[in-house]
N, C-alpha and C positions, 0 to 999 in steps of 0.2 A: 351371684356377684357377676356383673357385664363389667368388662372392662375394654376401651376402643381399641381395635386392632387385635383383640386376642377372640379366634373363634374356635367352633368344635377342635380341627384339625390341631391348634395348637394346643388347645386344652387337653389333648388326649396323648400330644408328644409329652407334654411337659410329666403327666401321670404316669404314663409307660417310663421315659427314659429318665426323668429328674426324679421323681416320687417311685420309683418301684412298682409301680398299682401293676399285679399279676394279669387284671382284668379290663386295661384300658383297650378300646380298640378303636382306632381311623379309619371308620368306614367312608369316610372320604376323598382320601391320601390315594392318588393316583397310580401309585404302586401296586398297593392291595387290591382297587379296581381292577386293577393289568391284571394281576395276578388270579385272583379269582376267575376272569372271566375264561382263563387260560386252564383253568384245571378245572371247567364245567358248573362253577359259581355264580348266581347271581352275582353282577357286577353293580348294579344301582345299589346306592348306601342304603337307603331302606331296606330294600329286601335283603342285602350284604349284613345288616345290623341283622335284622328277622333270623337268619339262619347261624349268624353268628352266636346267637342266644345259647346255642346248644354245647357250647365251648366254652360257657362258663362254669367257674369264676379263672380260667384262663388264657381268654381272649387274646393278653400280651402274646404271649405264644405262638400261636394260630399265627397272628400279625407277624413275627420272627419266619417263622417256617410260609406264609404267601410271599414276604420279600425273597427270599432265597430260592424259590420257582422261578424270581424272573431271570431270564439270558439276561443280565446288565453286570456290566464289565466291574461293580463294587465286589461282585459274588463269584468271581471266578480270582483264584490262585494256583498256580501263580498268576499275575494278570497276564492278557495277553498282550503282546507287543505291537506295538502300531509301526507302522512308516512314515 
């Protein structure tokens, strides 16, 4: 099913965060790229997908624990305080 304006990256939030799916993963999502490439990861979605394989059927996961590698100010608590 194509629908206009809905691609991988969305199709793969909506199954992680809307549907539950243990096993969606965004190997596109800029994040995960940062992330991976950061902890020794291929960072290209193909190969990102490729070695993601190994982390099935939970990929959701994986995606959970690369967001929270990255230093971004969502993942720090308390936040830090700006000037």
């Amino acid at each position: 099913l194509a629908l206009p304006g809905i691609g991988p990256w969305t199709a793969e939030m909506i199954a992680m965060r809307g549907l539950g799916d243990p096993d969606a993963f965004p190997a596109t999502d800029l994040g995960i790229r940062m992330a991976a490439e950061a902890v020794e990861l291929p960072s290209a979605p193909r190969l990102l997908t490729e070695r993601a394989s190994r982390w099935r059927p939970w990929r959701s996961y994986a995606t959970q624990h690369l967001w929270t590698a990255l230093d971004h100010a969502v993942n720090q608590w308390p936040p830090k305080e700006t000037s």
